[in-house]
C-alpha positions as CSV (number, residue, x, y, z in Angstrom):
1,X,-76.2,28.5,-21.3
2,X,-78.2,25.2,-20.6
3,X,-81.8,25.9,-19.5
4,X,-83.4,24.1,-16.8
5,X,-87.2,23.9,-15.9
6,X,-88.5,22.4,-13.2
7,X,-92.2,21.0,-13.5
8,X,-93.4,20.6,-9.9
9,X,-97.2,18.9,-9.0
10,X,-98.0,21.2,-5.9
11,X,-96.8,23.8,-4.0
12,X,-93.7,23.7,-1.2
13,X,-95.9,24.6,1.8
14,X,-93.0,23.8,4.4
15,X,-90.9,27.0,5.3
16,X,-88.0,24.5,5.3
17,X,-88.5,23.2,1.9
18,X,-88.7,26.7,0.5
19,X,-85.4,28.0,2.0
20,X,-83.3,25.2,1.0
21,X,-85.0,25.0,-2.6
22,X,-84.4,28.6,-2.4
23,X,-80.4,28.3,-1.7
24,X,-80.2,25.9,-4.7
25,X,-81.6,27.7,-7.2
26,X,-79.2,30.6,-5.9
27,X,-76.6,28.5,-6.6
28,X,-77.8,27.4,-9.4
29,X,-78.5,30.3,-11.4
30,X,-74.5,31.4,-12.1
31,X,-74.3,27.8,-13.7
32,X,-77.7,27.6,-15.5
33,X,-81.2,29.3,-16.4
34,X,-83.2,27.7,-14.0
35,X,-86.8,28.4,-13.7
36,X,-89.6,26.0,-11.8
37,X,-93.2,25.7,-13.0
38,X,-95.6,24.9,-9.9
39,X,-99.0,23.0,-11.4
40,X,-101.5,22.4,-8.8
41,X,-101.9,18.7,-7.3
42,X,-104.6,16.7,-8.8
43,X,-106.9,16.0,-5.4
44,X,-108.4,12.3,-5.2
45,X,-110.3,11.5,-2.6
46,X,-109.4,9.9,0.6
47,X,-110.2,6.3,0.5
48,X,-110.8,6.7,-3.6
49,X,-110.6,3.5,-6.4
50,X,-107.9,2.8,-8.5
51,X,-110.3,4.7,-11.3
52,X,-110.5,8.1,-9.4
53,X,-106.4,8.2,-8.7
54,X,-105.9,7.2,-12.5
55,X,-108.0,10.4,-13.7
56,X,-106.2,12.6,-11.2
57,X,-102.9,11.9,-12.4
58,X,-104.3,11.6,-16.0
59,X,-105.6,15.6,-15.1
60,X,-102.2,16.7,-13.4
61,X,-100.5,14.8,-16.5
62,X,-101.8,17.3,-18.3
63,X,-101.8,20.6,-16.5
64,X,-97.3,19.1,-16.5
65,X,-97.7,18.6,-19.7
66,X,-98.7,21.8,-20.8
67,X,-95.6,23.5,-19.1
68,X,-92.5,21.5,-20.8
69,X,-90.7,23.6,-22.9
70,X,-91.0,23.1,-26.3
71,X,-88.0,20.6,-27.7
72,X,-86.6,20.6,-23.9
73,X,-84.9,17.2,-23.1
74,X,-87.5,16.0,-20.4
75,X,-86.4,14.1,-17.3
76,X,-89.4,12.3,-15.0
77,X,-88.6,11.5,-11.5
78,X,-90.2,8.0,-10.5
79,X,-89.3,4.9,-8.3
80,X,-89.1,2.2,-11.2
81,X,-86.3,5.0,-13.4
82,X,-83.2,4.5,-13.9
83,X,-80.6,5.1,-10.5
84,X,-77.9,7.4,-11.8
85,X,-74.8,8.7,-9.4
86,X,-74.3,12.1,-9.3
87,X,-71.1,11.7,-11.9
88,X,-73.5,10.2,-13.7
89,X,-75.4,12.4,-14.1
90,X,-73.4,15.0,-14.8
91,X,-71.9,13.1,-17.7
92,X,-75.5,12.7,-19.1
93,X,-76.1,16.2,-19.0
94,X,-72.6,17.1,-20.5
95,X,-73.4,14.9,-23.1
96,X,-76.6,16.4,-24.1
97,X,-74.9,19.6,-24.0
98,X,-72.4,18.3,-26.5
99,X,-75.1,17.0,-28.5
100,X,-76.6,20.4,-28.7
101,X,-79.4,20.4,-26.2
102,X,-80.1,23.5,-24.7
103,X,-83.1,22.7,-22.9
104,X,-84.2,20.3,-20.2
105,X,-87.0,19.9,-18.0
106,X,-87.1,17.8,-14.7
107,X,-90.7,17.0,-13.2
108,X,-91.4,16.0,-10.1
109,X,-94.9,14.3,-9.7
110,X,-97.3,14.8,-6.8
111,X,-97.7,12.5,-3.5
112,X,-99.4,9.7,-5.7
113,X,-97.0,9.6,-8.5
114,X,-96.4,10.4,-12.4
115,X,-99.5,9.7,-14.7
116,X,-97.8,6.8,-17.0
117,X,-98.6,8.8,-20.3
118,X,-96.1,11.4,-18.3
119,X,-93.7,8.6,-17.8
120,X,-93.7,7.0,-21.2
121,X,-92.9,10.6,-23.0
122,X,-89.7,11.4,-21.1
123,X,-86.3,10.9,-22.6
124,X,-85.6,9.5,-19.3
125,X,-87.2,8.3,-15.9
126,X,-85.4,9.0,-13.1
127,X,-84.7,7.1,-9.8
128,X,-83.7,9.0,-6.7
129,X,-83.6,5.8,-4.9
130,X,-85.4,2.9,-4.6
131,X,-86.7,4.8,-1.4
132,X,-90.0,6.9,-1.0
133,X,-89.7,10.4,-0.4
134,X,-92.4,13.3,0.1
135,X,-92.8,15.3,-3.5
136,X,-91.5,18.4,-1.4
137,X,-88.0,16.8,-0.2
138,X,-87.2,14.9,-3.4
139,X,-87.4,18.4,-5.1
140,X,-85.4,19.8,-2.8
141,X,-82.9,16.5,-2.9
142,X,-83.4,17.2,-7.2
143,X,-82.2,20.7,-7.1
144,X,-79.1,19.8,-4.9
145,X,-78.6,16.9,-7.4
146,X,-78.3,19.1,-10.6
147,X,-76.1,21.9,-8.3
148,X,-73.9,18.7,-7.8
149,X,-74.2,17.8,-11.3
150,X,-73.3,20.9,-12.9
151,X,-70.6,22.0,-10.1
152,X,-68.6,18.5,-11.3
153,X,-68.8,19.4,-14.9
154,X,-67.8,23.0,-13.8
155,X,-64.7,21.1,-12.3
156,X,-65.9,23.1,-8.8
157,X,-64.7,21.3,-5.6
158,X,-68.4,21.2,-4.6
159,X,-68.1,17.3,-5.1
160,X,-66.1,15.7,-2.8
């Protein structure tokens, strides 16, 4: 069975976020291992320079870092990735499967972003949308994404 992990900067703080990332994992969890890793958002301050947001993501790069699975098939959310449908996706993930990966991992950066060293070691960056979304929704929006993409490959009539 394929096994997901979910690398997460921050905490869902929203009661709304946490039921509805809550019913996805439910439904995820008869169609993969799912698991999410929470690491806590790197704080810069307020009105900070470029310098002081680089070493915050350069600091929560590593605390994400630290929590991929070992030889998991890493996927990084961010704006400039690649846009895939939700068929598409589900093909790519069909075709890892086939090509005997067991193991993925999805991370989902904090309100300012991926560190670029985070970026530049995924398998693949991941667009959403050329949209920006709050870290909280687009995990939310994530987890319905790989329900969707696994339900397809399931052949469930999830997918309309």
């Amino acid at each position: 069975m394929l096994s997901i992990t979910l690398i997460c900067a921050g905490r869902l703080k929203e009661r709304f976020f946490e039921d509805a990332a809550a019913e996805y994992l439910k439904r995820l969890s008869s169609l993969c291992s799912i698991s999410v890793r929470e690491v806590p958002e790197a704080r810069a301050p307020g009105a900070c320079s470029e310098g002081d947001v680089a070493r915050a993501l350069a600091l929560e790069g590593q605390r994400i870092r630290r929590q991929i699975p070992k030889g998991a098939y890493v996927a990084a959310l961010c704006v400039e990735g690649a846009p895939l449908s939700s068929e598409e996706l589900s093909r790519r993930i069909t075709g890892l499967k086939t090509k005997g990966v067991s193991r993925m991992a999805f991370i989902v950066g904090g309100s300012r972003g991926l560190s670029p060293g985070i970026k530049a070691a995924a398998d693949l960056r991941l667009s959403m949308s050329p949209m920006t979304f709050p870290h909280h929704l687009a995990r939310v929006m994530l987890l319905e994404q790989l329900y969707r993409a696994l339900s397809i490959e399931a052949g469930s009539d999830y997918h309309k």
